[in-house]
N, C-alpha and C positions, 0 to 999 in steps of 0.2 A: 352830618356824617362826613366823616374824613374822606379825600381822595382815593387810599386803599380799598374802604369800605366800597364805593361806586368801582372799583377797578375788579373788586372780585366778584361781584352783583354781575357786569358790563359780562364777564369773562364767562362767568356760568351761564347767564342766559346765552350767549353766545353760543357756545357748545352745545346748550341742550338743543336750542336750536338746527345748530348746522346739522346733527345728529340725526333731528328729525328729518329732514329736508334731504340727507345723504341715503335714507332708509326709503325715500321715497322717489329717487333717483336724481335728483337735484343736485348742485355742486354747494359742499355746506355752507361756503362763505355766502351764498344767498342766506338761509336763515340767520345769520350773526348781521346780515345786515336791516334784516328782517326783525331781529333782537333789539336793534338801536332805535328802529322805526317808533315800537312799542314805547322802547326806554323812556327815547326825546322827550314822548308825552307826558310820562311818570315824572320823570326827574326834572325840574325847572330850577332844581339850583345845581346845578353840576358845575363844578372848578373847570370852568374849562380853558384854562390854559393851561393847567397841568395834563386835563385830558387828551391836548393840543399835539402837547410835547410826547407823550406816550402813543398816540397815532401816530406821529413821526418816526419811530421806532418802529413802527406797524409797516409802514411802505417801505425803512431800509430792510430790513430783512426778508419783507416777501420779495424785495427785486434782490437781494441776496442768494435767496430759493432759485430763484427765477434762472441767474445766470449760473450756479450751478447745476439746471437741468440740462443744460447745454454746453455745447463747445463749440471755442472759436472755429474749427473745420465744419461743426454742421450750420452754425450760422453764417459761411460765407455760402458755403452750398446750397442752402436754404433761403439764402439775402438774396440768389440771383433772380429766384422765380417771385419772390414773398415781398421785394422792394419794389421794380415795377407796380405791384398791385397795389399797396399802399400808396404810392405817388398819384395815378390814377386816379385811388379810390380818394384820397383827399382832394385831388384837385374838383373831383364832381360832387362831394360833398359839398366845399366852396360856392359852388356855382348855383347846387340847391338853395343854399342857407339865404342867397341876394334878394329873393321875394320876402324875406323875412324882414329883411333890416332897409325897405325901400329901395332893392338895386342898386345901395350904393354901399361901395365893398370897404370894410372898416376894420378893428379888429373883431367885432363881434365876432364875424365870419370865419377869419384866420384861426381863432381861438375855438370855436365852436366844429369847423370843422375837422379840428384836428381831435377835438374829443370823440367825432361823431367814426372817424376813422379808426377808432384804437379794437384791439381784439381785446377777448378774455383769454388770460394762458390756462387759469382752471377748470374754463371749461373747454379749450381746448386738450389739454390734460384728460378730462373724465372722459371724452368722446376720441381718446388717442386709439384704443381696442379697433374702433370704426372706422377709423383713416387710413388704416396703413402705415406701416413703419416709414416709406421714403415722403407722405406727405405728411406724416406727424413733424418731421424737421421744418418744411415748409411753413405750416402751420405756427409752430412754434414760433420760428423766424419772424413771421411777421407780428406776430401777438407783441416779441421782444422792441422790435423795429417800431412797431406803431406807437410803443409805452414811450421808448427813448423819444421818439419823432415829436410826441405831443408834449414832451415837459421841455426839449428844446425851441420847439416855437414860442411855447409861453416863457421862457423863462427870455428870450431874444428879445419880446414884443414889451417886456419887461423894463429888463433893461431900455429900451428902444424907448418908451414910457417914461420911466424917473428919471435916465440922465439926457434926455433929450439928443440922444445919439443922429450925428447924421445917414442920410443910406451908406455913407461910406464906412459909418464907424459901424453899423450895423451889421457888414459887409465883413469887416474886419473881426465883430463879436464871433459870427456865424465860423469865419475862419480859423479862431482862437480854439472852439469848441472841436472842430474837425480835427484839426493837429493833435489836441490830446488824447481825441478816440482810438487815432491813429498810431499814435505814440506809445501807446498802450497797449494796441493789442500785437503791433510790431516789435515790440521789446518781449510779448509772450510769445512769439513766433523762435524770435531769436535766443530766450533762452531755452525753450523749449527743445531746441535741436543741441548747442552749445553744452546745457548745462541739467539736461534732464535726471541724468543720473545722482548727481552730487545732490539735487533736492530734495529726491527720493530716499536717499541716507541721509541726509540730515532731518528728515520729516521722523526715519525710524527711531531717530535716536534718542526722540519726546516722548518719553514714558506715560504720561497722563494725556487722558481727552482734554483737561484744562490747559496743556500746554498747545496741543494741537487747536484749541479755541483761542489761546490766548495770541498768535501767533496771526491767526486771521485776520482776527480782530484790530488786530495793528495795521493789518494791510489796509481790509478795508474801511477801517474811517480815515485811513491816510487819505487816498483814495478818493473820501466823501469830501474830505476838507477841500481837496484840490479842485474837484470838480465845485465846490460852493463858494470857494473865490475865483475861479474865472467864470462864472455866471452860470453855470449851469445849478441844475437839482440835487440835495446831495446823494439821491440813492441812487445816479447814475453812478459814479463811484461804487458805492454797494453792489450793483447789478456787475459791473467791470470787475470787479474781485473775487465775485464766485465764478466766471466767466472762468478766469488766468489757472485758478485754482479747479482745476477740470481733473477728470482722472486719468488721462494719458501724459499729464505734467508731473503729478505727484502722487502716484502708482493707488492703484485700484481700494489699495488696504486704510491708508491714511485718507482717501475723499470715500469711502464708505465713512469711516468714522468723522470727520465732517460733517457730514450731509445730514449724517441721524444727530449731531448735536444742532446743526442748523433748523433742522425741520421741528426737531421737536420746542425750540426758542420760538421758530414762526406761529406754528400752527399750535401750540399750548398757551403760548400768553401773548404774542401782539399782532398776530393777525388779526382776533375777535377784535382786541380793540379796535384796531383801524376799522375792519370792516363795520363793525356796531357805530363807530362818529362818523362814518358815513351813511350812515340810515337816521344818527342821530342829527345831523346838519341838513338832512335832505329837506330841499326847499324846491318848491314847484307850484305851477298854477296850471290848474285844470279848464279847456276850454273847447271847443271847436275847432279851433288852430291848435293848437298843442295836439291833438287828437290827429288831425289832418298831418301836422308835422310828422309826427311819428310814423305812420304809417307810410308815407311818402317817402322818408330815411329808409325805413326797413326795407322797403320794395326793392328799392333803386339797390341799395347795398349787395343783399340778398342774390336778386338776380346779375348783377356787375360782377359781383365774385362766381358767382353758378357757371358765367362762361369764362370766367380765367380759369378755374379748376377742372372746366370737365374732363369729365374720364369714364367711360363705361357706359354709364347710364345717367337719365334724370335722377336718379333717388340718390346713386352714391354722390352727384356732384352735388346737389342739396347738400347731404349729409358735410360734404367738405365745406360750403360755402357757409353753414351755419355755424363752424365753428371756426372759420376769419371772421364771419357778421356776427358776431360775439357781441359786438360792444365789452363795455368794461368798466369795472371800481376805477381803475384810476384817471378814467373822466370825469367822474365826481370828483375826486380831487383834482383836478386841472379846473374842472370849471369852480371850483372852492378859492385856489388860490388867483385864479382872474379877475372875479369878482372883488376879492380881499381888495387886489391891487388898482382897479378900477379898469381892467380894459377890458374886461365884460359885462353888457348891461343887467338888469335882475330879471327882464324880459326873455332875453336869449339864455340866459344860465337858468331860468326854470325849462325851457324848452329843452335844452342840453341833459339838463340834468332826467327828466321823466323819462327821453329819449334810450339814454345809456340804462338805466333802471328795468325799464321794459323791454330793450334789445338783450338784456342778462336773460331775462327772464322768457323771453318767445323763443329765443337762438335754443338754451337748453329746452323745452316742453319739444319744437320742434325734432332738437337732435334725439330726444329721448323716442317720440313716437317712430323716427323714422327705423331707429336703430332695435327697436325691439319687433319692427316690421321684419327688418332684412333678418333677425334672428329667430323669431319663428320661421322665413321662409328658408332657413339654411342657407345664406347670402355670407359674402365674406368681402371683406375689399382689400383690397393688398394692393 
């Protein structure tokens, strides 16, 4: 069978999937990952490097999605409360992980625990009704923070790895990274005020959705290029360009039209795939320790977030904690390309990997039972 053949197989189970899983309160990129689990098994000859390169397309576009759901004003507002927490919560992640790798702190740890800290934005998304408008930003914010945070350590320890960088030049990578985040979203700041208006008429003056797509599209694989030769991931880039491109920069009409051709590119043809070669890749060993692991992750997580959020009550700060304690897909892809690269061992990237897998999946059953509690008892959170 040809690569198409498996790309439209990949796609339809995928949907039918997520469909089912959306119908039964679940966020559907679980069934499409759920869809790959199945596949793996089916398909033992898949091209996969073609199917490599079409997942790649999967993660720039959902972190495309992603920094379009936001804006630079609600992620600094949101980066005050939601970064603290992520730093915290990485560093005590770290410190779990050192019983694992005999107390002696390596990359395993570095790399593991920053999977172990990443949010899910979609299920932060499906449980956004249940948080409240001013903690959905929060939320959001770090989901965005913890994505970026976990592809900059690996992509530093990377680097840090092949060219045998010193602390100093490591020092210097880390700084490289920082100036272009900064540079970027300071030049959207600046024309945002300067030049708002003039973008907004030349935005109207693209007759076609194809010119309004074609036009992104420039931006952001500029964008991806740049960030993939100074060492970073390319869909930090991707994520920085739906960011710039917000609807207080280039008026409410032209990122409505955006967004519906963004969304429908994500979610009609490469999310499933990404999501399905992560269920299709999924490697992990089942054990007593594995078991032990997980549940020690979750706790710790769980309750660490439970008192950064509270507010009101035990049930609402649950409710908030479960959807920072998300875990997330693009752990699995963090701990995919560590492994690739060697500065994960197969030991710790199964643990990693079962870990994110089944924090998807307890975060939502969790937010779902809590949230259908507060809505029989006529509960509201705001």
């Amino acid at each position: 069978m040809d690569v198409i053949g498996y790309v439209f197989i990949i796609i339809a189970a995928g949907r039918i999937l997520a469909e089912v899983f959306e119908r039964i309160g679940y966020p559907g990129f679980l069934g499409e990952i759920s869809a790959g689990l199945v596949l793996g098994v089916v398909f033992v000859n898949l091209p996969r490097d073609e199917m490599s390169l079409l997942a790649q397309f999967g993660i720039f576009f959902l972190m495309i999605y992603s920094g379009l759901e936001l804006t630079p004003e609600e992620v600094r507002l949101g980066g005050r409360k939601s970064f603290p927490i992520y730093v915290v919560t990485y560093l005590v992640m770290l410190f779990i992980t050192l019983p694992f790798t005999g107390y002696s702190l390596s990359y395993d740890n570095l790399v593991v625990a920053a999977i172990l800290s990443v949010a899910s934005a979609p299920i932060v998304i499906t449980l956004a009704r249940f948080f409240g408008k001013e903690f959905l930003h929060i939320a959001l914010s770090y989901a965005v923070i913890s994505e970026v945070g976990s592809l900059v350590i690996l992509y530093l320890l990377i680097n840090f790895e092949l060219h045998h960088l010193s602390y100093a030049g490591l020092f210097l990578e880390f700084m490289k990274d920082v100036l272009f985040l900064t540079v970027v979203l300071g030049l959207n700041y600046v024309i945002g005020i300067q030049h708002k208006v003039q973008i907004i008429r030349a935005l109207r003056r693209l007759k076609s959705d194809e010119a309004v797509f074609g036009v992104f599209m420039i931006l952001s694989t500029s964008l991806a290029l740049i960030s993939e030769e100074i060492g970073l991931h390319f869909s930090i880039g991707g994520f920085l360009a739906g960011l710039l491109l917000h609807s207080d920069l280039v008026g409410t009409k032209q990122y409505e039209r955006l967004h519906t051709i963004i969304s429908g590119i994500t979610y009609g043809i490469f999310a499933p795939i990404f999501f399905a070669w992560r269920g299709i890749n999924f490697e992990t060993e089942f054990s007593l320790e594995v078991v032990y692991f997980f549940v020690l992750i979750y706790m710790v997580r769980v309750l660490l977030t439970t008192l950064f959020v509270w507010k009101d009550n035990l049930r609402s700060s649950m409710l908030r904690a479960t959807g920072i304690a998300s875990f997330g897909v693009l752990g699995l892809l963090v701990g995919e390309l560590g492994y690739e690269h060697g500065i994960l061992s197969a030991h710790m990237y199964a643990l990693a990997s079962l870990a994110s897998i089944m924090g998807i999946f307890i975060s939502a059953t969790i937010g779902r039972i809590i949230s259908y509690i507060n809505k029989r008892q006529g509960i509201e959170i705001h």
